[in-house]
N, C-alpha and C positions, 0 to 999 in steps of 0.2 A: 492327226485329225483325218478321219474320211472323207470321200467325197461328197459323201450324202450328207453333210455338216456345212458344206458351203451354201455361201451367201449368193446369190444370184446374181449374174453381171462382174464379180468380182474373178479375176484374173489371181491364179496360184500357180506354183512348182509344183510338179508329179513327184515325192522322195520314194516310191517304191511301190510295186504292184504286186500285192502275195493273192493271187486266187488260190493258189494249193494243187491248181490244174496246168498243166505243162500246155494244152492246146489252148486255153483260154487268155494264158500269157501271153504264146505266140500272135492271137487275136489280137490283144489289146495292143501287142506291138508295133503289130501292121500297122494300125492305126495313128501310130504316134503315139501312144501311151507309153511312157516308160519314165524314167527318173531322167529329172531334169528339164523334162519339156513344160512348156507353159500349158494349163487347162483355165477352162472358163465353164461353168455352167450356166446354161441361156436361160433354160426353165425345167420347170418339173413338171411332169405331167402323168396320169396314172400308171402307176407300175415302170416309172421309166424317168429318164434324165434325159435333155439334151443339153450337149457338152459341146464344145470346140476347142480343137485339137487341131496346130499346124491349119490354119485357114478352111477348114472345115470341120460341118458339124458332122455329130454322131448322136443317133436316139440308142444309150443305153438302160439294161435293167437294174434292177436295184443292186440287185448279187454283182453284179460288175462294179460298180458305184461302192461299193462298200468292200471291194479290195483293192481300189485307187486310192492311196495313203497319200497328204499333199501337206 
């Protein structure tokens, strides 16, 4: 299941992040995205997700959102 498939307020596991892009990886790393970490999507809003990751949010785009596998 992608991210963009989540329920709102509902708390998941990250199983894998394929963007395909080596620096988008590294991005989403920084941030705490990687397998195993717990994610929460807050809300959606045009062109975009906010999500929380490790005690902070993040406004991502959809193309981000939709290579976070949970």
């Amino acid at each position: 299941m992608k991210l963009i498939e989540a329920i709102e307020g509902k708390e998941y596991i990250i199983k894998s992040v394929e963007t395909g892009d080596e620096e988008l990886d590294d991005f989403l790393f920084s941030l705490g995205c990687y397998a195993g970490q717990p994610i929460t999507v807050v809300s959606r809003k045009k062109g975009g997700y906010v999500i929380s990751v490790k005690d902070s949010r993040y406004n991502i785009d959809k193309e981000l959102a939709e290579a976070i596998k949970i």
